[in-house]
C-alpha positions as a Markdown table, in Angstrom:
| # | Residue | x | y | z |
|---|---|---|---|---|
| 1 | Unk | 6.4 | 15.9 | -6.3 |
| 2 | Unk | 9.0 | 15.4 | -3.7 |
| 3 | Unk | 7.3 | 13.1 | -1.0 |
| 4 | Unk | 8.9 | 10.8 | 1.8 |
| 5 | Unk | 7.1 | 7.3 | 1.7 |
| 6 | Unk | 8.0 | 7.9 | -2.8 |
| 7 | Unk | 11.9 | 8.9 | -1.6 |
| 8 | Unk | 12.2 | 5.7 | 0.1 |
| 9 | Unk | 10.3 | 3.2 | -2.7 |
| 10 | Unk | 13.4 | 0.8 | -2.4 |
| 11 | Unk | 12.6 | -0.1 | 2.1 |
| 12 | Unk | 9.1 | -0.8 | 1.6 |
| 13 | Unk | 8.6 | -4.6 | 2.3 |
| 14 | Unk | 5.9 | -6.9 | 3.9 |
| 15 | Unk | 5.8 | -10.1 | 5.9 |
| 16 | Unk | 4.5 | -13.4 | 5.2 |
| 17 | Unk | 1.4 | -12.5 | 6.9 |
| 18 | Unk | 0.8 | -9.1 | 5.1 |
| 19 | Unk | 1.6 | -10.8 | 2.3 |
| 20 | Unk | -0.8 | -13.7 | 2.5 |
| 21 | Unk | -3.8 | -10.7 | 4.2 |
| 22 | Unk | -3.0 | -8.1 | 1.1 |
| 23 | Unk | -3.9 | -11.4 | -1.2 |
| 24 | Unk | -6.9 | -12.7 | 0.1 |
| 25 | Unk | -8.1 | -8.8 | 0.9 |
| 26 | Unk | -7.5 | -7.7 | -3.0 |
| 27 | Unk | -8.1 | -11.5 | -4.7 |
| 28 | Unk | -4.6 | -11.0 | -6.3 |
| 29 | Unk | -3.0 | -13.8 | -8.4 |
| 30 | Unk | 0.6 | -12.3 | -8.1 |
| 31 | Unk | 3.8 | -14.2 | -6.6 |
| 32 | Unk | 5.3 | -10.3 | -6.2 |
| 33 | Unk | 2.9 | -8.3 | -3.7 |
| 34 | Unk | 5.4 | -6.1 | -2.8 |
| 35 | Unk | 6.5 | -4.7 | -6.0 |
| 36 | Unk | 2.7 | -4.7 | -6.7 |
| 37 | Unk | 1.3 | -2.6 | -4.0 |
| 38 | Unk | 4.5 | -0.4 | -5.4 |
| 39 | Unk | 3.4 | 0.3 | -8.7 |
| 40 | Unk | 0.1 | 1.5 | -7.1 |
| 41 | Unk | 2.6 | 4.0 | -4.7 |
| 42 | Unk | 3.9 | 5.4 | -7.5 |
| 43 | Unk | 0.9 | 5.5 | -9.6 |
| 44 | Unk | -1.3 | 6.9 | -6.8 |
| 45 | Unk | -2.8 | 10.4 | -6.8 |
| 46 | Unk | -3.6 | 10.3 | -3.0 |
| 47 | Unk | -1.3 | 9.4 | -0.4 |
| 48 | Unk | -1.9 | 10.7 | 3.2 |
| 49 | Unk | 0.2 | 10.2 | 6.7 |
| 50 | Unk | -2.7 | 9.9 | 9.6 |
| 51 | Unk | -0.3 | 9.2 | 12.4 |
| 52 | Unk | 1.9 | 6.7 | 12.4 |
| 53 | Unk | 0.6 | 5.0 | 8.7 |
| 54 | Unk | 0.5 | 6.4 | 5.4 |
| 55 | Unk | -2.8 | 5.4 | 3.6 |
| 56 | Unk | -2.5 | 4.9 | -0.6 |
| 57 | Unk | -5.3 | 5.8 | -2.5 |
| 58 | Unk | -5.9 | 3.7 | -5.4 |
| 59 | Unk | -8.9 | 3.6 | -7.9 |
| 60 | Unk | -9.9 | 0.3 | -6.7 |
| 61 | Unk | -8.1 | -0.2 | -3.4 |
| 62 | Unk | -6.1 | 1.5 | -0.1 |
| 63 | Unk | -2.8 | 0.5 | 0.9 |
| 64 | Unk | -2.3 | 0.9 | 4.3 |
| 65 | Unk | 1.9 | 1.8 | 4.7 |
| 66 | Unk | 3.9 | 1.8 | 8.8 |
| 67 | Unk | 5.4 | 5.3 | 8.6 |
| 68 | Unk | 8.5 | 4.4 | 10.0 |
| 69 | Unk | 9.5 | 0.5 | 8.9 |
| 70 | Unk | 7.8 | 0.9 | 5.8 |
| 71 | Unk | 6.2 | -2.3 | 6.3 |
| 72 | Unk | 3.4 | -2.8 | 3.9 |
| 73 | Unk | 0.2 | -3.9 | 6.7 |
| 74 | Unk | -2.7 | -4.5 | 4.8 |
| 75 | Unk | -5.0 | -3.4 | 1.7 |
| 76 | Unk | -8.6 | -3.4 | 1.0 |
| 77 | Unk | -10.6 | -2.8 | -1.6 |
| 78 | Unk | -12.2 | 0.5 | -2.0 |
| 79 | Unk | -15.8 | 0.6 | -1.3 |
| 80 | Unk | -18.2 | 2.3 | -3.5 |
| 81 | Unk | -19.4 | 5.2 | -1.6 |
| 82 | Unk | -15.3 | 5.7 | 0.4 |
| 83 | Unk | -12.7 | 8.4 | -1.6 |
């Protein structure tokens, strides 16, 4: 599957803050969120551009991506009744 945001694995980054908001949003016990929420890019079934984000579909969580820094934003866990 030839895909943009899985072309360009290797610029996706986050900052401190996403960092600390992605680890208090998915209770993860990880020193390493960005190669984390990366493993769940490429393992991801679903992953669609609404404007200027593209949103990661996970089997427990969504990964919310900026479309053009590639700067990892947030995540949240999935809730029962959303895709």
């Amino acid at each position: 599957m030839n895909h943009e945001l899985l072309d360009n694995l290797d610029k996706i980054h986050t900052t401190e803050l996403g960092e600390f908001r992605i680890k208090r949003n998915l209770d993860l016990d990880t020193d390493d969120v960005v190669t984390w929420c990366i493993k769940r890019v490429k393992s991801s079934k679903e992953i669609i551009r609404k404007g200027k984000n593209w949103y990661i579909y996970d089997d427990a969580c969504i990964i919310t991506i900026n479309a053009n820094s590639y700067t990892i934003i947030t995540a949240h866990k999935k809730k029962l009744n959303s895709k």
